[in-house]
Every structure is written in C-alpha cells, then in structure tokens.
N, C-alpha and C positions, 0 to 999 in steps of 0.2 A: 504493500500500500504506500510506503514510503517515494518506491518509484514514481507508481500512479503520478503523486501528490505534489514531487518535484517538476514531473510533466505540465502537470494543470496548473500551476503554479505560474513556471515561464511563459506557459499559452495564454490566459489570460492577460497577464502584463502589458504582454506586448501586441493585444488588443490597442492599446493607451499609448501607443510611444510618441503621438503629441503633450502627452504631457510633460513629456523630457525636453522639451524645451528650454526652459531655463538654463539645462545645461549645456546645449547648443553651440559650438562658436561662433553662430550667425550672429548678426543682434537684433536683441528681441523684436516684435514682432505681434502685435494684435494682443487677445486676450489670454494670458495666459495664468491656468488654472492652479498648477503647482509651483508652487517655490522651491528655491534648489537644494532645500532642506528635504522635503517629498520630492524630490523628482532622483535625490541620489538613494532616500531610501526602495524607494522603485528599480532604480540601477545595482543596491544593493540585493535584494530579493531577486531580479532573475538571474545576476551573477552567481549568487549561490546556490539555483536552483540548475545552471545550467553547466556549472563547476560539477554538481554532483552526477551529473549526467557525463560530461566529461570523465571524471575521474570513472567513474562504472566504465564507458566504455576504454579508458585504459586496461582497466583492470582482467579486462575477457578478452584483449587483444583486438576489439572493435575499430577502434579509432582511425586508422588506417586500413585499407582497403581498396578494391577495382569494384564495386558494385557503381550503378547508375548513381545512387548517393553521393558516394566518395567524389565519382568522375565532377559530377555538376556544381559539388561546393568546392573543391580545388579550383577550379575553370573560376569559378565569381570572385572566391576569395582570391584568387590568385593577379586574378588583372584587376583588381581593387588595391589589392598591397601596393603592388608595380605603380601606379597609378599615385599613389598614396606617395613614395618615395621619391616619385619624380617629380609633384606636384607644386604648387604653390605656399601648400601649407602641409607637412609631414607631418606635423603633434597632429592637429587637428581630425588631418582624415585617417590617421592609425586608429585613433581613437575609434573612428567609426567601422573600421575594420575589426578592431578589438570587438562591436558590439555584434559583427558580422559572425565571428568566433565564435561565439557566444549563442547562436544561432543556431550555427553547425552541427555543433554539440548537440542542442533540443533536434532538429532534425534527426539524427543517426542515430541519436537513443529513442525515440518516438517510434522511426521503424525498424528498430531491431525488438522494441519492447512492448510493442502492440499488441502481440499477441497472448501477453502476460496477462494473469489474472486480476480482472478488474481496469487495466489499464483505460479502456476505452469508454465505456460507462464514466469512469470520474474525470476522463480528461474533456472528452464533451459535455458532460452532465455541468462541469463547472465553467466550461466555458459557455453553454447557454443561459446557463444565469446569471451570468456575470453580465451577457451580452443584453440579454434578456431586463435587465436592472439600467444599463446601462443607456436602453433604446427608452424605457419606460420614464427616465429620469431625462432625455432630449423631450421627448413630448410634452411633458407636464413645465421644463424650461421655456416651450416655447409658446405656451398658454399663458403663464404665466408673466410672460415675458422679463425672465429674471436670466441672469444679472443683465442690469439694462444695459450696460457697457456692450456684451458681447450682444445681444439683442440690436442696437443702434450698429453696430460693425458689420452685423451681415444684412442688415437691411431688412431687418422682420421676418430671415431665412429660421429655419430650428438648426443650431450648428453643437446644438446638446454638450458632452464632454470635450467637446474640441473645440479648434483655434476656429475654425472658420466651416461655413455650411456644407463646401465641398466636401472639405476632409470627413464632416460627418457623413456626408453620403459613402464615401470611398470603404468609411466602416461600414454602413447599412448593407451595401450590396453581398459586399462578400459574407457578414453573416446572414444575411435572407439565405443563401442559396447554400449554406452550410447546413443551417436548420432546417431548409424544404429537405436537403437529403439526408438528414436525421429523421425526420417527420417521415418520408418514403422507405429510408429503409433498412431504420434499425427498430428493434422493442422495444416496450416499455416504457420507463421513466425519459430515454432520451427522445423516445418518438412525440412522448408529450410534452414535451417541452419545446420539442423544433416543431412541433402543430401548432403553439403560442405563438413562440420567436419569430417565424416565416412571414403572416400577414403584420406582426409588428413592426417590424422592421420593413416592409413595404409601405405604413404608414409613417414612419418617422421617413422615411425615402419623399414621400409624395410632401412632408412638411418643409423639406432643404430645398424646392423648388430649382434642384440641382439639374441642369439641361446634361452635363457631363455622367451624372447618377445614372439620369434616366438612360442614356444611348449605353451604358454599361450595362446596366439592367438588363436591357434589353438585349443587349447580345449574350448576354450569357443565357439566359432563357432561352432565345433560339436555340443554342447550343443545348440545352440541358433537354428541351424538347426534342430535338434534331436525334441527340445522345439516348433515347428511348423509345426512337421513332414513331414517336408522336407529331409529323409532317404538319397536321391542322394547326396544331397548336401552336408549331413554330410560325406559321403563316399568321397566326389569331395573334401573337409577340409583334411582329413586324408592323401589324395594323394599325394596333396599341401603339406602338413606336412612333410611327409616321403621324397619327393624331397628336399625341402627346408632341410629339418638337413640331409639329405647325403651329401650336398653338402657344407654345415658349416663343416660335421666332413672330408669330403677330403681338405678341405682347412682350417684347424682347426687356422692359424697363418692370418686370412684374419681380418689384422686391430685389432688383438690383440698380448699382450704379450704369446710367444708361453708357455711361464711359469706358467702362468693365470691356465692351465687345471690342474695342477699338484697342483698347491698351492689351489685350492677348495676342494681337497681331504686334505688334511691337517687343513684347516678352518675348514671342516663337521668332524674334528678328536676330534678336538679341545672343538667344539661346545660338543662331547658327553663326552667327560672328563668333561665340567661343569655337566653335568646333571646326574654325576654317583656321584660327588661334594657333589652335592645339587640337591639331588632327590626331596621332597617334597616340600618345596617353593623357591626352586632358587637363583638366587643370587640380583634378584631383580629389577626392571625394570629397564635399559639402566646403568646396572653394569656390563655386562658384562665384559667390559676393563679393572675392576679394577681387576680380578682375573686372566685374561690372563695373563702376563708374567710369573706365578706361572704354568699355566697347558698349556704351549707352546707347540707343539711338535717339535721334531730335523726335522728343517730347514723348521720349520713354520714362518708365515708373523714375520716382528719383531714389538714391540709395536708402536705404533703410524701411524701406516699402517689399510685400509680400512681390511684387514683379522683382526686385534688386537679388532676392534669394536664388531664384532658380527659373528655367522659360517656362515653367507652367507644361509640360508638354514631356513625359518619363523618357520616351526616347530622346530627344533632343538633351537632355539632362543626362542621361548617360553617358550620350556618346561626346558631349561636355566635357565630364568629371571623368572618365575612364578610357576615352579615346577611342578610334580602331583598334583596339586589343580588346577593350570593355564590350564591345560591341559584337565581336568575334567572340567572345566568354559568352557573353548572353545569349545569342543562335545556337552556338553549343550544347550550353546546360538546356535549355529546353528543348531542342532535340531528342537528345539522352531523356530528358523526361516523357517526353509524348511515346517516344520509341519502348521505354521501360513497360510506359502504361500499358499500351497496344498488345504489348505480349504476354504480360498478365490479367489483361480484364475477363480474357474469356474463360480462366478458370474460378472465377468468382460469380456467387448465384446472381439472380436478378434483384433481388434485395439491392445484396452489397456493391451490383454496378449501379445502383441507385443514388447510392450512397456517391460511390466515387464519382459519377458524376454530376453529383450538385458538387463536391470540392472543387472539380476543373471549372466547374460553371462560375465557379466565384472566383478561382483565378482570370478565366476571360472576361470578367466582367470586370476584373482589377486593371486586366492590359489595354482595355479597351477605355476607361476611365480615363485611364493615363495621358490618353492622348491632350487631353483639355487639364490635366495639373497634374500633381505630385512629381517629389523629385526623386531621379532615378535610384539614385544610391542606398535611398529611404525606403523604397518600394521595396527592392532587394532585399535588403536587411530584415523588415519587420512584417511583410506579406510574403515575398517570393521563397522566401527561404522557409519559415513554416510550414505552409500553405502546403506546398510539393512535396515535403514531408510528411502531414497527413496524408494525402493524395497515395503516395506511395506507402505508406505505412498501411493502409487499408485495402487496397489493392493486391497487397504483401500477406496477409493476415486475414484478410476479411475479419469478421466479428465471432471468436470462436464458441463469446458463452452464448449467443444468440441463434436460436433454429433458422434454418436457410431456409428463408421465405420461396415459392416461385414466384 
C-alpha cells in the first residue's frame, strides 16, 4: 500500500504544477495561488514521493532498461539536458530537468507497479477526487466570483485553481477523458466516480469559455469515438465542434480581451524569431523570457506579461527551448509510444481498451490544446511524461483485480 500511496501521491501533485509558480525563474505573472512556502512544500512531497519510486526501482535493477519506457524518457530527458547546458540559463533549466527526473521515476514505477495489489484503484480513486474536488471548487469560484482579483484577470472566465482560464481548461480536458474511461471501463468505486468527474468537468470546460479547450475536447473525443468505432458519434463531436467555434468566433469578445486575438499572432511571431535564433538546441528550457525583449515584435506583449513567457503555441515553445534535437526527441518518444500501444492493445479486453483509450484521448486532446498555449517544456514535464505512463502502464497490466468486462 505504501507503493500504491507514493504513486497517488506524485499523481495528484502534479495535477497542480501551476501552483509552483512562485518558484519559477520567470517572473511572476497573474494570480498566483501559493507562496513559495506551499509551493516548495509541494516540491517537497513529490520529490519524496518520486525518490521512493526511484530508489525501489534501483533496488530491482529497474531503473535502466530498453523497454519503450526507458527509450522515450532518455530521448526527452536527454535533449532537454543538452539543451539545458547549452542554453541561456543552465541553473534554471537543470532545474527543470531535475523536475523532468522526477517524472521519470513516477513513470517507470507506475508501469512496472501497476499491476501490484491495489495499485490502480488508489492511484485513480485518488486522483479522481482530488480532480473531482478540484473541478467542484472552479465552479463554485466562478459563481461566486471569488477571488475577484483572479475573476477580473480572466474576464469573468472560471480559471478555478489556476493562473488563468486556459490553463484550467488544459486541466479539465484531460481529466474528462480520464474519468469517461474510468466510468467505461473499470468497476466499482473508480467507475463511480469517473461517472461524476466526466460531465463535471465538461461543465467547468463549458465555464472557461476556452475556444483552445473546446477544439481539444473535441479532438480527442473524435478520437476516443473513432478508438471504439463509434463512426456517429465521432461525426455527432465534429458537429458539436463546428457549432460551438462558430459561435466563439461571432462572438469573439465573449469574456475576453477583444485584443487577446491579435496579440496571439504576434506571440506565434515571436515564438518563431527564437527558433530561427537558435535552431538547433534552443534557448533552453523555460529561457524563453530571457531573450524576449531582444526579438519582441512592434507592439508585441511587453516583458513581464503572460505573451513575454513563452509563444502560446507547445510546439513553437519546444522547438524554442530545445531546438532540432528537442524536436527530433519529441517525434521519437511518441513514436515508440503509439508503436508500444499498437502492439499491446489487442491483448487487453474491451473494458481495459476503454480504459486506455480515454488516456490517449486526453493526451490528444492535451496536443491539440497546445497549439493555442502552454509551454512546451511544461507540457512534457507534468502531462506528457505521466500521462504515457499511465497509458502504458494499463495497457501493460490491464486491471488485474477487476473481471474483464466484454
């Protein structure tokens, strides 16, 4: 249970990793929730949750390996280091390599330990209530409309635990589509609770009046439809899709700054002025800011503005911060992951491809997202590297204490 507990532990945390902000070497930046008192006890709790995971898999000779695992986080970590060393700021993006490490770790113990007793029941059970607590407490924020600070900053958006509305949607999607395949295709206590969590979190979705959310949403639901050959249904996503953004771009100023549309072209400008920069290894993980006021464009965000951090756009932010190496790492590891999946899905029942594809369906719905924000280095770190890890860990294992459903 101790495993279990160290697992659900790190997993939930890093739900939250806007709250580490604080500790950041950007500078600060919007509304931020913790101080760097809570934000290092945060950093403390999953270092040592993901140290314990580390230190187990030294101990069974885990740690090292040729599995699709090993290959995809040497690939990321490996041109993030590089990257890191070359860059404009070494302490800073080691650091964030450090938390990449850190990662790794929960990854390779997740699916070596999945199929352990109890394992998956508490590492989802705790993660949907945590999510589940945490989607319910966005809602009731944005009823309430407290704190008015963060309320006024997204424009009457629900931006719940985090800095800003998108970022909450970026959370929302991937747990909807986690808990829809909890809800599909596991028993019990987890199936009841991703039966809650699923339309919850499509309502706190529909609250962030997030146009990026939504176009994410929506592709991964195709997908997740598509991935169970439910054909209507993926057509019925598309329709939804296409209503929903005609009616974001006739009303393009609903709850946002009408300035917003214009200044994301200028961030995606920005973003490719680094990467013509520093083509091959970049400027370094979460350096972006230091070279922005050098390659601004006329009447780009000014420095210390959520545009001066990063272009809004994960790819363009990648291939930024980690260059042609970064970018040849990332086609890579996800290769090796699609490839790994492919080969194992088909000996998993229909339940637990259910299962595994709502997790893919919230990574595509994470890549797709991306295209309109989050920065790359971040995604990696506290989505990609998880996420693939469940994915594979279930895929690996399926649900051993649970009947295979047909």
């Amino acid at each position: 249970m101790l495993k279990a507990g160290a697992l659900a532990t790190f997993f939930v945390i890093v739900q939250f990793y806007t709250s580490l902000a604080s500790l950041s070497p950007t500078p600060p930046v919007g509304y931020v929730f913790a101080s760097r008192a809570v934000a290092t006890a945060l950093v403390g709790l999953l270092a040592l949750s993901a140290v314990w995971c580390g230190v187990s898999l030294w101990r069974e000779r885990a740690l090292l390996g040729t599995s699709p695992s090993h290959a995809i986080l040497a690939a990321w970590l490996g041109s993030a280091a590089l990257s890191s060393f070359l860059g404009l700021d070494p302490r800073s993006s080691l650091e964030v390599v450090g938390m990449m490490v850190l990662g790794a770790f929960f990854h390779l113990a997740l699916v070596r330990d999945w199929g352990g007793r109890g394992v998956p029941s508490v590492v989802l059970g705790t993660y949907l209530l945590a999510g589940i607590g945490a989607t319910a407490a966005g809602l009731a924020m944005a009823v309430t409309r407290r704190p008015a600070l963060l309320w006024a900053q997204n424009h009457g958006r629900a931006a719940g635990l985090f800095v800003t509305a998108n970022q909450f949607a970026a959370f929302l999607i991937v747990f909807a589509f986690v808990a829809l395949g909890c809800a599909l295709g596991t028993r019990g206590f987890t199936q009841r609770l991703g039966t809650i969590a699923a339309p919850l979190a499509l309502l706190a979705l529909g609250a962030t009046l997030s146009l990026a959310g939504l176009i994410g949403a929506v592709a991964g639901a195709v997908f997740y439809a598509a991935g169970l050959q439910a054909r209507r249904l993926a057509l019925a996503f598309v329709i939804v899709a296409v209503a929903g953004g005609g009616f974001l771009a006739v009303r393009p100023a609903l709850a946002h700054d009408p300035a917003y549309r214009f200044d994301r072209l200028l961030t995606w400008e920005a973003g490719r002025r680094v990467i013509a920069l520093f083509p091959l290894t970049g400027v370094g993980p979460m350096a972006y800011w230091r070279v922005y006021p050098a390659i601004r464009p006329p009447n780009g965000d000014p420095p210390g503005t959520f545009g001066a951090l990063h272009p809004h756009n994960v790819y363009l932010s990648l291939a930024g911060e980690t260059g042609a190496v970064g970018m040849a790492a990332f086609a890579y590891g996800w290769w090796r992951f699609v490839g790994s999946l492919r080969r194992r899905l088909s000996a998993r029942s229909p339940s637990e491809r259910r299962f595994v594809f709502g997790v893919c369906a919230a990574l595509i719905a994470a890549l797709v997202q991306g295209m309109f924000d989050t920065v790359g280095i971040v995604a990696m770190c506290f989505v990609w590297i998880p996420y693939t890890g469940l994915a594979l860990a279930a895929v690996t294992h399926g649900f051993p204490e649970s009947p295979r459903a047909a």
